[in-house]
N, C-alpha and C positions, 0 to 999 in steps of 0.2 A: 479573629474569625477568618478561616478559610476562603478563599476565591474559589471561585467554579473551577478554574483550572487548576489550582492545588490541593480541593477534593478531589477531583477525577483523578489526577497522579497518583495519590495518597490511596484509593479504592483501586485502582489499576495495580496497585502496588500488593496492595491486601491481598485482592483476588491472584496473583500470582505465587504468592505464599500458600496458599491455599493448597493453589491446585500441585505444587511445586512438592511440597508435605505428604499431601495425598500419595503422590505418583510415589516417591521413595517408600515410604509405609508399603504401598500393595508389590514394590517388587524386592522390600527388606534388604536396599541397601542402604551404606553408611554416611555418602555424602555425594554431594554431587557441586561442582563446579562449573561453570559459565561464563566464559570472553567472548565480548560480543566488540567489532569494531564495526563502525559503518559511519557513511558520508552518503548527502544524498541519498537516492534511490538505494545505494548501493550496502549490502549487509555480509557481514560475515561470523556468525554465530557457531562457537563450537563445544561440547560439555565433554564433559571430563566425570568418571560416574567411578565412584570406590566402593568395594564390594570385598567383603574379606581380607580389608587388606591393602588390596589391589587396586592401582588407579588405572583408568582404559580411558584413550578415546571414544566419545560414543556416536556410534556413525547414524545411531536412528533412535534419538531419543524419543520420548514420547509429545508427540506432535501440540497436541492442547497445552503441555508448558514452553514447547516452544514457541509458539502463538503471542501466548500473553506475555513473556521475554522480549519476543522481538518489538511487540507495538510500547513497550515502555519508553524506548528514547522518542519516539514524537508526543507519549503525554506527557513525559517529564524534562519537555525542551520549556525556556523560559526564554522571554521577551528581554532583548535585549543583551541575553546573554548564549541564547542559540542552544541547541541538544549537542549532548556531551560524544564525542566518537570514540571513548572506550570505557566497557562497563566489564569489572568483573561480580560475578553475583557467587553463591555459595551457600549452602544450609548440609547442616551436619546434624543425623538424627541421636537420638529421639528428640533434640532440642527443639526440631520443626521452624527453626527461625532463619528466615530471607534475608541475607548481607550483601549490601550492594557498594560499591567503590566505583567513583566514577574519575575519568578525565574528560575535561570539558577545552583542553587544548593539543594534547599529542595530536600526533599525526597516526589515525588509523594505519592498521597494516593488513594487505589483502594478501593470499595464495600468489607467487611466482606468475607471472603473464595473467593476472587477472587483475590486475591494477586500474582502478576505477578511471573511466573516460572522464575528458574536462567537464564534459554538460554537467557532470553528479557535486564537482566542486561549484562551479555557477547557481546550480539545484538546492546547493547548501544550503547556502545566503539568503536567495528567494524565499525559500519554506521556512529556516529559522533566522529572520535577523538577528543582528548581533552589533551593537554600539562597537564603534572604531577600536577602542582599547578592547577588546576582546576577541578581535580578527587574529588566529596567529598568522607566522609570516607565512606560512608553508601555504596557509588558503587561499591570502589574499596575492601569490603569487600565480597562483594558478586557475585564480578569479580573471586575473590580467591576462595572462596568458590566452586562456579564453575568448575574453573581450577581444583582442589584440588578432587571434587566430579564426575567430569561428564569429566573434558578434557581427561583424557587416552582414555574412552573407547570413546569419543567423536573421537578423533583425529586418532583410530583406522580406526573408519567408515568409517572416511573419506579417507584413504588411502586403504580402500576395496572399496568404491565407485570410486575412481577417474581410479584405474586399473580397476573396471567394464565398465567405460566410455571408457575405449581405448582399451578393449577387443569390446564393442561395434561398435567403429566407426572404428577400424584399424585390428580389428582381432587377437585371440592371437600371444602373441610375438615368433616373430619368423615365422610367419606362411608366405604363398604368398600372403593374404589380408595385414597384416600389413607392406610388403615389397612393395605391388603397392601403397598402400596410403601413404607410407613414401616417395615415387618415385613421384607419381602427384599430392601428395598436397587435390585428391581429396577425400572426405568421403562419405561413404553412408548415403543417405536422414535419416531423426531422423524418431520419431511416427509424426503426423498429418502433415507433409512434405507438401501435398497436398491443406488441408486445411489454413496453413501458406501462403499457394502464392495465392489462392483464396481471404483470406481476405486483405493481399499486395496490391491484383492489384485492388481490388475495392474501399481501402481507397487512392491510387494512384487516381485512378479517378473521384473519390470525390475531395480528395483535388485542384485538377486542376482546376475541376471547380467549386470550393466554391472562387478561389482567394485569400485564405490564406496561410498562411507564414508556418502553422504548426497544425500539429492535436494530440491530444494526448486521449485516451481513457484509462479507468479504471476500470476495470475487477472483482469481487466477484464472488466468486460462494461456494456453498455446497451444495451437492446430483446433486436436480436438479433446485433447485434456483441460478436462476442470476442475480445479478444486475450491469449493462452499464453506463457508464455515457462519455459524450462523448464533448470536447474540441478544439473551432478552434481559432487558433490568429491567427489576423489580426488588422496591422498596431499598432502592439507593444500589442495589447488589448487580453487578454481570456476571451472568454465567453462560455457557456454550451450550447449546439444545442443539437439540434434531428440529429440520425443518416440519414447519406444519403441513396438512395435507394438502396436495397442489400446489403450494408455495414450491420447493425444490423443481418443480417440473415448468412452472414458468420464469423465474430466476436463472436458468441453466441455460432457458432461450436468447437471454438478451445482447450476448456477448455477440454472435454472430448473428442477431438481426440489428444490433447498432454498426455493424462494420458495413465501411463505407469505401467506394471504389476509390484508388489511389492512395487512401489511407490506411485503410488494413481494417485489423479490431484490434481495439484496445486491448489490454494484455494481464489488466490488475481495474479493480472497480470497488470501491464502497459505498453501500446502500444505507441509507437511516431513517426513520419513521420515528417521531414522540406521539404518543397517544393524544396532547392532548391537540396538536395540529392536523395529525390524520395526511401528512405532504412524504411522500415518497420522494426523497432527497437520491443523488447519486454525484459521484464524483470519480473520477475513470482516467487511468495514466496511460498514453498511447505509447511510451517508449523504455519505459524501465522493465528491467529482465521480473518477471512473475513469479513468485513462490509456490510451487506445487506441492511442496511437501517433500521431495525425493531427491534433491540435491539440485543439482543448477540447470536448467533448460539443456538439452542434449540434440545434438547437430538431427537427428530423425524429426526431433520435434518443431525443430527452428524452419527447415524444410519441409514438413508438412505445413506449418503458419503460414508459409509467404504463397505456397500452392492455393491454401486455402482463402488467405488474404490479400491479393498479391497490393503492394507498396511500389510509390515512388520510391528511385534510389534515396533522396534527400529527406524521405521522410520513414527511411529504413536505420536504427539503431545499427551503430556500430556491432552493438554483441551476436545482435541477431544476423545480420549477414557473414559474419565473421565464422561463425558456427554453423549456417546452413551451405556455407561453401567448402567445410572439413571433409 
């Protein structure tokens, strides 16, 4: 019998076959090809599309199978053995059938000068552990390296941020705020408080009456580009919808009503809701580069972000300063 997380791979799989089929059928070409490498945050996915013949790089394939491509290597990462960093995929019509090869040890390979920062190797490990024997060296040297270069003042931050966090919600120590909130449990509202239950109670009511099981939405943004993309299963199936009514227009707020002075906004966000708990889940990466759809964040857009969200130097991503100073 299946585990929950080797049905969800196995359906994530499906549905990408699907949609993968679909797309070849409505533009009648013969095959189409997929190298995906990535670490950490960091992804490089590129298709390969045959047509009479003819193989091309495809600089703009179609978006909804790039989607379900890319989220494959975090549902079919396993415990103890970590997600795989090179995937080639492949279907050749009319066969309609999804072929996937993976290596769960190379060494990703990124574009010339775009070679992943150490945090995406450290990022690795965090997100998918991986038992000793299945560390290659190339990761666990640059796990080290990391530690070695970046964890003290890393590990600093981090314990100035987390007593920022509790001077924030409890009040300095010691004071009457952190002694009522130590007493009722209760904390004061975050930034976009507001805009959080707003977008709550309209995917609450959406989802009720879509009659699915579960909704999941997926967030990009830089500056003042967003890109939505929006998920409802039912009866075990995902597929990509159009947002319900009013849902799109509170969802699109939360990005820049969650952004917080010296910290920016966050840049990438996933939303989820099960019918049968009705809890408006979210979970939100303040530093990895955002997928908008159109190729990599571009120095206007990086620049309008920091305008718009101005950051700490130390709590501004390499890519992102690097780019808005082009």
């Amino acid at each position: 019998m299946l585990s929950e997380r080797e049905r969800l791979a196995r359906d994530e799989f499906n549905d990408t076959q699907n949609e993968t089929q679909a797309w070849l059928e409505e533009i009648e070409a013969e095959r189409v090809d997929v190298h995906y490498d990535g670490v950490g945050l960091l992804k490089r996915i590129r298709f390969w599309l045959t047509e009479n013949g003819v193989r091309r790089l495809l600089d703009d394939p179609d978006q909804e199978v790039r989607n379900f491509i890319a989220n494959l290597r975090k549902v079919q990462a396993v415990p103890g053995r970590g997600a795989w960093f090179w995937s080639h995929f492949w279907m050749e019509m009319p066969e309609g059938v999804l072929y996937q090869e993976s290596d769960w040890m190379r060494e990703p390979v990124f574009d010339p000068g775009k070679e992943p920062d150490l945090y995406h190797y450290k990022f690795e490990l965090n997100r998918y552990p991986r038992d000793e024997g299945n560390i290659p060296d190339w990761l666990r040297e640059r796990v080290e390296q990391w530690e070695a270069e970046r964890g003290p003042a890393f590990n600093r931050r981090i314990a100035e941020l987390e007593e920022e966090f509790y001077v924030l919600t409890h009040g300095p120590r010691g004071s009457r705020a952190e002694r009522e909130a130590a007493r009722t449990g209760e904390l004061p509202r975050m930034r976009g408080g507001a805009e959080f239950d707003l977008a709550r109670d309209r995917v609450r009511a959406w989802l009720a009456d879509s009659g699915a099981e579960r909704i999941d939405v997926d967030i990009s943004g830089l500056g003042s580009s967003q890109r939505v993309a929006y998920w409802l299963t039912a009866n075990g199936r995902k597929k990509p919808v159009q947002a319900g009514e009013g849902v799109a227009e509170a969802v699109e707020r939360l990005r820049h009503a969650q952004a917080r002075p010296r910290y920016g906004a966050w840049l990438s966000s996933h939303l989820w809701m099960d019918a049968d708990k009705r809890v408006l889940h979210q979970e939100s990466d303040w530093m990895g580069e955002p997928d908008l759809g159109d190729g990599e964040p571009d120095a206007d857009r990086c620049t309008e972000e920091l305008e718009m969200h101005p950051r700490e130097p130390e709590l501004t991503p390499d890519w992102l300063r690097n780019r808005a100073e082009q």
